[in-house]
Structures are given as structure tokens and as C-alpha cells.
C-alpha positions in Angstrom: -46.6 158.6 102.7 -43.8 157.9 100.0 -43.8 159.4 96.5 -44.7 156.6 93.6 -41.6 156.6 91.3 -43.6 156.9 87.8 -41.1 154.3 85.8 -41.4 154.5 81.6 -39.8 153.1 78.9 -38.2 154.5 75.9 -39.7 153.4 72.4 -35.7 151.8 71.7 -36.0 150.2 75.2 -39.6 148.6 74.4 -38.4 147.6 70.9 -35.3 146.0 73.0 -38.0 143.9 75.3 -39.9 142.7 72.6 -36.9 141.3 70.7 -35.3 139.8 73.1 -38.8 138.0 74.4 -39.4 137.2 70.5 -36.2 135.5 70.8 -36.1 133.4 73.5 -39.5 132.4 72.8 -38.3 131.2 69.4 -35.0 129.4 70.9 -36.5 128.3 74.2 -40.3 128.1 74.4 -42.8 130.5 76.1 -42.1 130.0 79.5 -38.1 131.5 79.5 -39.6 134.6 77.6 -42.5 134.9 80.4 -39.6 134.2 82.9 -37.4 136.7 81.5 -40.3 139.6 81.4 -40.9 138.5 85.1 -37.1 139.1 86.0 -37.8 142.8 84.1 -40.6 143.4 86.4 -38.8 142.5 89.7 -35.5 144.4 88.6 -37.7 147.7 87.9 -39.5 146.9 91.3 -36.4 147.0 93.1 -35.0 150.6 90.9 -38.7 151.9 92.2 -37.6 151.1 96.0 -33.3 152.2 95.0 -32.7 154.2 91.9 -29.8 154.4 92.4 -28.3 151.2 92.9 -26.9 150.5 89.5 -23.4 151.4 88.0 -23.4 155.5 86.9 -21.8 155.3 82.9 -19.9 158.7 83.7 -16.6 156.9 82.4 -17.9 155.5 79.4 -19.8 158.9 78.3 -19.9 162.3 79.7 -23.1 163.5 78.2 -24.9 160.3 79.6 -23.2 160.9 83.2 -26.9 160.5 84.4 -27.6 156.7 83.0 -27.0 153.6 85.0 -27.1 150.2 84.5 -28.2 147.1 86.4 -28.5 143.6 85.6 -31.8 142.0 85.7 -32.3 139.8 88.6 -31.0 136.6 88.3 -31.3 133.6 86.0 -31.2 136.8 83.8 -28.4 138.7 85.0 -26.3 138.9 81.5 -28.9 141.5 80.3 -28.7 144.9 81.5 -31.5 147.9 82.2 -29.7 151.2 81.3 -31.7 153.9 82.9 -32.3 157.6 84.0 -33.3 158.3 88.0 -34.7 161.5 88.8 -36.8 162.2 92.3 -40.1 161.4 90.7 -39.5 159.2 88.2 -37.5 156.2 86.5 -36.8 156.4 82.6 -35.7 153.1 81.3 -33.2 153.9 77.9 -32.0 150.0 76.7 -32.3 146.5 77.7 -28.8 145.4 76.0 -26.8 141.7 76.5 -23.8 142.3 78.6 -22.0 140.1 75.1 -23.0 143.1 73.3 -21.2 146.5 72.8 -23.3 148.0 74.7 -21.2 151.5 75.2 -21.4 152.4 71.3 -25.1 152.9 72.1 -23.5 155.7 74.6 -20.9 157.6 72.9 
């Protein structure tokens, strides 16, 4: 029987979800922010089955060679999970806009 990948999220990357649902609740009603926490869950479903399948940051910072990124799942895909595999566990850093500079938060 497979492991179960424990995933987690950082205090910033919590913060991050909660803003961004506060905002789109404000600018476009409930149902995009419920939307938008859906796509989170089916993106972090998908890292528990392939961990690896987002982009490694290795060329944007050495000391976070470790951190990938992968856009949530789609109508959602301009926001980004930046995150750390390991074998038995997932730990989810940021949840950033691709509009934003998201590489000063990983200098």
C-alpha cells in the first residue's frame, strides 16, 4: 500500500490563501473565492499523486534549489503553489500571482 504524502502549509502560504479568497470574494462574490479554494485542493491533490511535477527554482535561487512551483488548475492557472517535496511529505511555501514578483520572495 502507498505512503500518504502528509501535505502542510506554511503560516505566509495560509495568510496568502486567505487574502487572495478575501479578495475575490470582495471583487467577485462567494462562489469565485469557493471556486478558487476548490482549484487549491485539486492542484495539491494532484502534487500528493506527483510531487514533482512543478518547475524546480534552482535558477532563480540556489539556497531554495528544493522549491517548485505549479499553477493551480485551471480557470486559476495565473496563481502559483510554491512548494517543498520530500518522500513523505509536501510543504506548501506561497500562493503568489504569476503578475507579481514572485522571485524577490526567493532571493
Amino acid at each position: 500500500m502507498p505512503v500518504r504524502t502528509t501535505l502542510y502549509y506554511t503560516r505566509k502560504a495560509s495568510h496568502d490563501l486567505e487574502d487572495i479568497a478575501d479578495y475575490l470574494r470582495e471583487e467577485a462574490g462567494t462562489a469565485i473565492a469557493l471556486r478558487f479554494l476548490d482549484a487549491v485542493d485539486h492542484t495539491t491533490d494532484l502534487l500528493r499523486v506527483t510531487p514533482y511535477i512543478g518547475t524546480a527554482l534552482a535558477s532563480v535561487s540556489v539556497r531554495h534549489s528544493n522549491v517548485r512551483r505549479l499553477p493551480l488548475s485551471a480557470p486559476f492557472g495565473r496563481w502559483m503553489l510554491f512548494y517543498e517535496p520530500a518522500p513523505t511529505e509536501i510543504r506548501i511555501d506561497r500562493v503568489l500571482h504569476s503578475a507579481q514578483d514572485w522571485p524577490r520572495h526567493f532571493r
